[in-house]
N, C-alpha and C positions, 0 to 999 in steps of 0.2 A: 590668665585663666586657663586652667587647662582641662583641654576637650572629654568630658564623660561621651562613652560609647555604648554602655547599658545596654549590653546585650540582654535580653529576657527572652527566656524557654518558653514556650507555648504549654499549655494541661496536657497535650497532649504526649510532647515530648517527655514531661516530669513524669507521665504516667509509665511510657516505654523504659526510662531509664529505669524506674522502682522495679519493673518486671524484670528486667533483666537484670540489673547489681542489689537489686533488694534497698538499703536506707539510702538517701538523696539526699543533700545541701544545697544549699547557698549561702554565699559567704558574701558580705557587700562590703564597698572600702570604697569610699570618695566616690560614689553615685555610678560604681562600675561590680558586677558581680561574676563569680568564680562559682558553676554547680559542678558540685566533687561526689564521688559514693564514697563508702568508706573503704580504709584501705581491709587486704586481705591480708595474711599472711606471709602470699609471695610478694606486695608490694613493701611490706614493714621489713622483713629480712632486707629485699635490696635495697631501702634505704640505710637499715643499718650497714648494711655491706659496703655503701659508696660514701657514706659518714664514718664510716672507719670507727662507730660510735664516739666522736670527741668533736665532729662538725655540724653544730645546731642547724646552720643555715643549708648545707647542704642536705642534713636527713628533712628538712622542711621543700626543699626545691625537689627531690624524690618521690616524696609523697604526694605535696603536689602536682606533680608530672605526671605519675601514677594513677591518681584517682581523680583526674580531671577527667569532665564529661563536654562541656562548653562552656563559655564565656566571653568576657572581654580580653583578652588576650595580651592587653600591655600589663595588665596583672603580674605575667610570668617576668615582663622583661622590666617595669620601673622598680625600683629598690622598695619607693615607699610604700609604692601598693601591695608589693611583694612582703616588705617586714607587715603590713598591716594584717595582711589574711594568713601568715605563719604563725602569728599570736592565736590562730582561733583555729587550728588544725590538727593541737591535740584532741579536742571535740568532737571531731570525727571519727576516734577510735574507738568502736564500740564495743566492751566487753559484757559477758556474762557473770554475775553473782556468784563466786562459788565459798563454797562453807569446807572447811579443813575441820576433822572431829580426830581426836587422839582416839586410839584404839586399845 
């Protein structure tokens, strides 16, 4: 059986984080969770930068590296935790609606 460490944020922390990165997650996988903001700009270029754009798991280990704020920490190092919260970190990218009109 292997040890859950469930780390959890206090309201108070979730509050500081929002003030300060704006949108907040949590990401949960096998009774252990991962709170991420979303990435920026400068975080999405270096992962594509260090993904060479053709390495999934790497541009997922950048991001999450990135925009990690706390959690359980074997997250980053077990494989399975790792592939499990990578599935759910395109999620995290959040864009703006925009409308393109021919002129």
């Amino acid at each position: 059986m292997t040890k859950k460490n469930t780390f959890e944020a206090t309201p108070e922390q979730i509050t500081e984080w929002k003030r300060k990165h704006g949108s907040v997650f949590v990401i949960e996988v096998d009774g252990r969770r991962a709170y991420v903001k979303a990435p920026d700009r400068k975080g999405l270029s270096y992962a594509a930068t260090v993904s060479k754009g053709t390495d999934a798991m790497e541009f997922n280990s950048a991001i999450l590296n990135s925009c990690w704020l706390e959690g359980d920490a074997e997250i980053k190092t077990d494989d399975r935790l790792f592939l499990g919260v990578a599935e759910k970190l395109d999620q995290i990218i959040e864009t703006a609606e925009a409308e393109i009109k021919k002129l």
